[in-house]
C-alpha positions as a Markdown table, in Angstrom:
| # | Residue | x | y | z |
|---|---|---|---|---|
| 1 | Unk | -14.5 | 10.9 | 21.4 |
| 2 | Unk | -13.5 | 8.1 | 19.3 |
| 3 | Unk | -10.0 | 7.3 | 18.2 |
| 4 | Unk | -8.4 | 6.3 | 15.0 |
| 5 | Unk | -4.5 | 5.9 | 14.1 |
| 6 | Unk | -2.1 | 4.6 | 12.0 |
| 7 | Unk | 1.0 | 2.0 | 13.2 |
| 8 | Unk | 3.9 | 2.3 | 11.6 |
| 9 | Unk | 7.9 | 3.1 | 11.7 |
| 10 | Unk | 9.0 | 5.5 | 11.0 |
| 11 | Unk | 6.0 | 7.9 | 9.9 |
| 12 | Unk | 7.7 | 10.2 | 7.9 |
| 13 | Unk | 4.7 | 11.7 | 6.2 |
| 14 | Unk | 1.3 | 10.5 | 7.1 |
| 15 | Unk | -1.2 | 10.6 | 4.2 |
| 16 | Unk | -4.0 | 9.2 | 6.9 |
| 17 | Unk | -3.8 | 12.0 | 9.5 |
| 18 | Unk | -4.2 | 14.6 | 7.3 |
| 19 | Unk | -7.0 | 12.9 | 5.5 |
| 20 | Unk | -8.7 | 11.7 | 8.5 |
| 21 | Unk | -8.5 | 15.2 | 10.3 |
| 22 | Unk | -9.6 | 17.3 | 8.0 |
| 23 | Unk | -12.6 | 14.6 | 7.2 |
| 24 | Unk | -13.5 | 14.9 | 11.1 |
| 25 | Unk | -13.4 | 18.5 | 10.9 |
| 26 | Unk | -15.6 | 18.9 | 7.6 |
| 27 | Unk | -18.5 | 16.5 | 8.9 |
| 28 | Unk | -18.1 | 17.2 | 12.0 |
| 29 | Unk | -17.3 | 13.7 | 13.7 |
| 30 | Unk | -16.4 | 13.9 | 17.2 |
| 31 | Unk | -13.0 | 11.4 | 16.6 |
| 32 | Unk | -9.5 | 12.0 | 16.4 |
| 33 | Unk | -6.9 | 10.4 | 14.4 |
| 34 | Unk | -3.6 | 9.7 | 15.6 |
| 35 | Unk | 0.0 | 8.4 | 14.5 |
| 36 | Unk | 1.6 | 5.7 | 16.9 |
| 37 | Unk | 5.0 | 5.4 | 15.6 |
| 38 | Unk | 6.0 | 2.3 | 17.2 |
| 39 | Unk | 9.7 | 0.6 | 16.8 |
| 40 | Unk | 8.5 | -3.2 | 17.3 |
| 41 | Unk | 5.0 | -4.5 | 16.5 |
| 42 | Unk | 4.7 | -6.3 | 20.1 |
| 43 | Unk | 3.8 | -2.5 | 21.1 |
| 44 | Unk | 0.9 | -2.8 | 19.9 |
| 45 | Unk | -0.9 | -4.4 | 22.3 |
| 46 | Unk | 0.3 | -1.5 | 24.4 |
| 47 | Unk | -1.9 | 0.9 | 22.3 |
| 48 | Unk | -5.1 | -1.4 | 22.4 |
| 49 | Unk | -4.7 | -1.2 | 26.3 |
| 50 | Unk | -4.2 | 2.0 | 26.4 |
| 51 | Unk | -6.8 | 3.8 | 24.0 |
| 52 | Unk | -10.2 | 2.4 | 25.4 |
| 53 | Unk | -11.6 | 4.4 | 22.8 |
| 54 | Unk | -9.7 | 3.3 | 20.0 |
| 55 | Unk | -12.3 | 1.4 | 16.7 |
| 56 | Unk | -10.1 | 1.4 | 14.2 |
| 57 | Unk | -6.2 | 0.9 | 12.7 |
| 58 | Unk | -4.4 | 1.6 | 9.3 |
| 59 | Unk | -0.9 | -0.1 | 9.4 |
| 60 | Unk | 1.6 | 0.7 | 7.3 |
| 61 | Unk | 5.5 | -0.3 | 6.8 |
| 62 | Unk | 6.8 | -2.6 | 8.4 |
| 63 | Unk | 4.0 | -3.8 | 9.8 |
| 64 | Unk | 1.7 | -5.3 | 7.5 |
| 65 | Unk | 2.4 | -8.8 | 7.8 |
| 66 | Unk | 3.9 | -8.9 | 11.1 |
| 67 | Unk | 0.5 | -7.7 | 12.9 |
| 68 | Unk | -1.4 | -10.7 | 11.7 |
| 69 | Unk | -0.5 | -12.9 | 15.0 |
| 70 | Unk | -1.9 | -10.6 | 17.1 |
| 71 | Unk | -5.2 | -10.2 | 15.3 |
| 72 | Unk | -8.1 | -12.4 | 16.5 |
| 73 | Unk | -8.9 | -12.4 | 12.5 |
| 74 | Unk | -9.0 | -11.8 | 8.8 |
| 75 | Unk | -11.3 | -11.2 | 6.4 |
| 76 | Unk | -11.6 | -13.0 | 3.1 |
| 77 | Unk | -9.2 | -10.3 | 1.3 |
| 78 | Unk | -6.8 | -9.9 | 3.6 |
| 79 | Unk | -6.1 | -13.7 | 4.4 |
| 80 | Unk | -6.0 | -14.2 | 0.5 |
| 81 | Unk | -3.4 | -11.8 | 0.5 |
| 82 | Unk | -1.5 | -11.9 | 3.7 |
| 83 | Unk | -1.4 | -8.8 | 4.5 |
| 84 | Unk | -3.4 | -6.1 | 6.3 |
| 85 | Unk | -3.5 | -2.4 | 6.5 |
| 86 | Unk | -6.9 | -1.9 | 8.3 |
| 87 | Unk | -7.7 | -3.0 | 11.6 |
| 88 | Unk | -11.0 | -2.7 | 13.3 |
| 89 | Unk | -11.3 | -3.3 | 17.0 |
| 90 | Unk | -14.8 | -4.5 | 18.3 |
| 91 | Unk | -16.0 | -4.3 | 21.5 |
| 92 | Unk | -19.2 | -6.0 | 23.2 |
| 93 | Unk | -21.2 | -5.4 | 25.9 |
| 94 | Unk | -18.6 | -6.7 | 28.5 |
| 95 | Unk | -15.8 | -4.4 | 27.1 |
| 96 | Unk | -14.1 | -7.7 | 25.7 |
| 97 | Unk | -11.9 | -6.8 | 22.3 |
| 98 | Unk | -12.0 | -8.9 | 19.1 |
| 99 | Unk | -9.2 | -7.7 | 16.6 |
| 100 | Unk | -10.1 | -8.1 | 12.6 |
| 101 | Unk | -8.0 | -7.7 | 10.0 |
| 102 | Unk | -8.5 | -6.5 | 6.6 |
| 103 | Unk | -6.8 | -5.2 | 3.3 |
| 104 | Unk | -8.5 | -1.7 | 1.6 |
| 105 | Unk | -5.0 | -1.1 | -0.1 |
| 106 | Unk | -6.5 | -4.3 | -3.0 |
| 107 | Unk | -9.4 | -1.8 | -3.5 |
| 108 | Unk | -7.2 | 1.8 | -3.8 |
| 109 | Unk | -4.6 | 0.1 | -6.2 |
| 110 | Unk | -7.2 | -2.2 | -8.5 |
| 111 | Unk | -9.0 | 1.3 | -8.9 |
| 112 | Unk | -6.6 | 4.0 | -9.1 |
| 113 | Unk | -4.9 | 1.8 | -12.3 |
| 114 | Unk | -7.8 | 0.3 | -13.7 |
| 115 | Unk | -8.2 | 3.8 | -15.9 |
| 116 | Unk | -4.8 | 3.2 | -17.2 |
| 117 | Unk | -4.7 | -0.4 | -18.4 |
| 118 | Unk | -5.0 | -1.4 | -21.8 |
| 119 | Unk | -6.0 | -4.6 | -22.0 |
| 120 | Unk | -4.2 | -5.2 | -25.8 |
| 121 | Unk | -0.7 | -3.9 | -24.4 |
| 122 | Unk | -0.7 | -4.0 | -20.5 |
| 123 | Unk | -0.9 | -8.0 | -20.4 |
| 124 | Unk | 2.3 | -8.2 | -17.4 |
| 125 | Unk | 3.5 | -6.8 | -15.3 |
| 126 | Unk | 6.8 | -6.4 | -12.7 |
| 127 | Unk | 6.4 | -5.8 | -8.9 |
| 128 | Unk | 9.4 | -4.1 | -7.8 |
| 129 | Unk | 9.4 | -5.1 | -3.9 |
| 130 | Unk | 7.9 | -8.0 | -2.0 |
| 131 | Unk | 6.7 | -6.7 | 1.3 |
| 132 | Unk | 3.0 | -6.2 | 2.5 |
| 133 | Unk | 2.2 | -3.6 | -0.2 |
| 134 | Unk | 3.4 | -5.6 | -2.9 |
| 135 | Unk | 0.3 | -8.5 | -1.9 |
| 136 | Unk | -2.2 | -6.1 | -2.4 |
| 137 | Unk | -0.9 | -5.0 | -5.9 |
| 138 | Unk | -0.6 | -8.9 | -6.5 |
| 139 | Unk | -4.3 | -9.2 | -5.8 |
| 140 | Unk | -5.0 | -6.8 | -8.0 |
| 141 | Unk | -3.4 | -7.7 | -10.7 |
| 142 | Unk | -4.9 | -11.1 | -10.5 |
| 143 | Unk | -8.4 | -9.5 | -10.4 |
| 144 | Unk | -7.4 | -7.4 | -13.6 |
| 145 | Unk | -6.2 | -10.4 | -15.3 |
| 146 | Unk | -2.7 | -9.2 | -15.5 |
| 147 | Unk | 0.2 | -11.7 | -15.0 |
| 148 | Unk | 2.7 | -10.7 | -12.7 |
| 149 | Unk | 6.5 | -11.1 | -11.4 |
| 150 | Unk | 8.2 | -9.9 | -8.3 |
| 151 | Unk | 11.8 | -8.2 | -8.6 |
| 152 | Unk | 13.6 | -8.5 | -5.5 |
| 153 | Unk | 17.7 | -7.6 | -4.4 |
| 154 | Unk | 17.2 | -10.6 | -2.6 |
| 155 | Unk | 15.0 | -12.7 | -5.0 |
| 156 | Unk | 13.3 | -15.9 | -4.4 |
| 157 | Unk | 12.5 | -19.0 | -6.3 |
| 158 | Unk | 10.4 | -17.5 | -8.9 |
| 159 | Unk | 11.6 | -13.9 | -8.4 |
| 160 | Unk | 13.9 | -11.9 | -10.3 |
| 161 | Unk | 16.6 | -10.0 | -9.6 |
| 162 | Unk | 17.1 | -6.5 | -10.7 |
| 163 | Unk | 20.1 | -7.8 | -13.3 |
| 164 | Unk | 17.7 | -9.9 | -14.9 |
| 165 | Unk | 15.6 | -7.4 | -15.8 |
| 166 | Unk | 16.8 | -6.7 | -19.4 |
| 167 | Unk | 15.6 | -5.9 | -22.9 |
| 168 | Unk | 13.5 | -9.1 | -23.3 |
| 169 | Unk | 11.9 | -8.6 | -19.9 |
| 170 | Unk | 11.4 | -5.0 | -20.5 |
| 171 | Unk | 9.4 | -6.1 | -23.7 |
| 172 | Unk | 7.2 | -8.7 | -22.1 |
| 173 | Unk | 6.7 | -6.6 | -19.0 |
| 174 | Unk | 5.2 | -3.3 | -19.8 |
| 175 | Unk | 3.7 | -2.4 | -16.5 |
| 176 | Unk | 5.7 | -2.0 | -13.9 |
| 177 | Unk | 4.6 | -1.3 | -10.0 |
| 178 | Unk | 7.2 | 0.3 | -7.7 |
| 179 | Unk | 5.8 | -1.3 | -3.8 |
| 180 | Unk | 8.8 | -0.1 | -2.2 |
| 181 | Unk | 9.2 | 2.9 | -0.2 |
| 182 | Unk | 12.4 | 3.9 | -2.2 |
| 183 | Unk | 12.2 | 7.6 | -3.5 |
| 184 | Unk | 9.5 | 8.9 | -0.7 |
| 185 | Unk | 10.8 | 12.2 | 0.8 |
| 186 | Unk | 13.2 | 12.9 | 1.7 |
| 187 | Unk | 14.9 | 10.0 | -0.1 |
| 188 | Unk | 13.8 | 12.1 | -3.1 |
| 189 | Unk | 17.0 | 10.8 | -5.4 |
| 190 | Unk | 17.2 | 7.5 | -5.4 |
| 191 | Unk | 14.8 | 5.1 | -7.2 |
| 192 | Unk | 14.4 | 1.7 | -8.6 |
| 193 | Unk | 16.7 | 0.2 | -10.4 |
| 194 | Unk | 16.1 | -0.9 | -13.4 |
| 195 | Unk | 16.7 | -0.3 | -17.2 |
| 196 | Unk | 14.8 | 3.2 | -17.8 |
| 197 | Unk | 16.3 | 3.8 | -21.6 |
| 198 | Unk | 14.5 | 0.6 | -22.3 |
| 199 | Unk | 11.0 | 2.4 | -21.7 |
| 200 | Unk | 8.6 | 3.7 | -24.4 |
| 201 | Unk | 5.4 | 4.6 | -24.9 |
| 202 | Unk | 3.8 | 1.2 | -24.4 |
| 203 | Unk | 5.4 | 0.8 | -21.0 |
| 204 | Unk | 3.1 | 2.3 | -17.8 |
| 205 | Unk | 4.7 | 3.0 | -14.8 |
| 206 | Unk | 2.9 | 3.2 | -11.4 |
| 207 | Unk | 4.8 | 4.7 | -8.0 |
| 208 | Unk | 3.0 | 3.3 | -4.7 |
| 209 | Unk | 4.8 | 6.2 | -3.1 |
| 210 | Unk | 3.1 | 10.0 | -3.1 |
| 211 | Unk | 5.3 | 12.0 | -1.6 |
| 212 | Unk | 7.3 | 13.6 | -3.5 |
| 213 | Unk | 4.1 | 13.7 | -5.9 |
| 214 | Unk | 6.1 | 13.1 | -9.0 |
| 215 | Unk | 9.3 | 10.5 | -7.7 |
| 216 | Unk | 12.6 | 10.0 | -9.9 |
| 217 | Unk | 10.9 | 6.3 | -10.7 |
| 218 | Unk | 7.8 | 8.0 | -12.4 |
| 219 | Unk | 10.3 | 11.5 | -13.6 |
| 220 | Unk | 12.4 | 9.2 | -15.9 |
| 221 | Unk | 9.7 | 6.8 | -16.7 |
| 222 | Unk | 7.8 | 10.2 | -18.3 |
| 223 | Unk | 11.0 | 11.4 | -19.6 |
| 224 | Unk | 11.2 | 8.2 | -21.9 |
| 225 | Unk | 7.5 | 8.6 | -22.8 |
| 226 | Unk | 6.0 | 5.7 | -20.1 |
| 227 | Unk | 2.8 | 6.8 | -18.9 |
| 228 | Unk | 2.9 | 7.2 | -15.0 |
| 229 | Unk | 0.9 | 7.9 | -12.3 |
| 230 | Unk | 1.5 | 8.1 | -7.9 |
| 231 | Unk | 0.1 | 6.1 | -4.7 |
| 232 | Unk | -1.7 | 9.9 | -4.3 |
| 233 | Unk | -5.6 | 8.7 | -5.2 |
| 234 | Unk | -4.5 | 4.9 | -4.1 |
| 235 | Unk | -4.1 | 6.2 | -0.7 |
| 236 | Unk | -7.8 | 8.0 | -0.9 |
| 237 | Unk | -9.6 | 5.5 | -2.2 |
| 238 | Unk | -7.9 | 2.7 | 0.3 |
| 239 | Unk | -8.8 | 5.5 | 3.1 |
| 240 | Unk | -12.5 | 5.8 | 2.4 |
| 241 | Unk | -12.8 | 1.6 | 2.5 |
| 242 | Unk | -11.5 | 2.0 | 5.9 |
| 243 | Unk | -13.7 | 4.0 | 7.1 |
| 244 | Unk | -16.6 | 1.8 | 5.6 |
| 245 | Unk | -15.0 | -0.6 | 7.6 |
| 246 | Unk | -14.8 | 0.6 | 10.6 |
| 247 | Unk | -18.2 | 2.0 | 10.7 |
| 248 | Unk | -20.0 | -0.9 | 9.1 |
């Protein structure tokens, strides 16, 4: 039987098991899927030991950037980005392991948001976080031709803050991309901070997080008029480019 998992801390609610199981079940793969929730990425060279079985890897928070020492590899994507949420493990003939790294979660969020963009209005666009999530959204954006900004509490040079973000930025900026994992369940009240009253119509608001389906973030951006939308079918479309790569 072959083995699939996820890496990541904690694992609240894993979107990937679920998918994965039931796929095994409908089509009848002989594989499993399991969740390692491990506490520090060095423990994943425990797993890779320990599962002689094991072909293939999502990662999720916090590990997206700090797994990339202990890969033997990225692909093109991924090292653009500098982050990875897919692993595939390859074995030859003599059992010896090569470790590639690549990033599917570029391909969910480009697609799942492409529907919504309007090219005359959606022209830039804030990326509240700046962990391994947010590189894949930046990709994206830069393959949509949308300019971008990160919003940080702890910004950078080029970064904002979350005070700067005011009536002139809210203008300028009218897509705005929550990569954080604030508001997933069951942190259900708490969301972004930023100026929600300064939202309208023009304004689209995307939620990387699924769970709760419809997050404060995305409840007050609908309740002044943004058009929203969840990680929900970013998480599907990222988990069927895994799969292609791992069985490629």
């Amino acid at each position: 039987m072959d083995t699939y998992g996820l890496i990541g801390y904690p694992l609240k609610h894993s979107f990937s098991k679920k998918f994965f199981t039931e796929k095994f079940e409908k089509e009848g793969i002989d594989a499993e899927y399991l969740n390692f929730e491990i506490e520090d990425i060095s423990q994943f060279t425990d797993i890779i030991r320990n599962y002689p079985n094991l072909k293939g890897l999502n990662v999720t928070i916090p590990y997206k950037e700090k797994i990339i020492p202990y890969l033997d590899g990225l692909d093109k994507g991924a090292e653009s980005i500098g982050a990875v949420n897919v692993v595939k493990v390859i074995r030859d003939k003599n059992n010896a392991i090569r470790l590639i790294g690549y990033n599917s979660d570029i391909i969910g969020f480009q697609e799942s948001i492409r529907p919504l963009i309007n090219t005359a209005i959606h022209k830039k666009a804030l990326i509240l976080g700046t962990g391994g999530a947010s590189k894949a959204v930046k990709g994206a954006l830069d393959a949509l031709g949308i300019e971008w900004i990160y919003v940080s509490r702890t910004p950078s040079e080029g970064q904002l803050s979350y005070s700067n973000i005011d009536s002139h930025v809210m203008k300028e900026y009218s897509v705005i991309v929550n990569t954080s994992p604030l508001g997933t369940f069951p942190d259900v009240d708490n969301a972004p901070d930023i100026p929600y009253t300064l939202l309208t119509d023009k304004h689209l608001l995307f939620d990387l997080v699924y769970n709760p389906a419809e997050t404060k973030f995305l409840r007050l951006g609908k309740e002044n008029k943004a058009s929203i939308k969840n990680g929900a079918q970013m998480l599907e479309l990222q988990a069927v480019a895994a799969w292609k790569i791992w069985n490629e």
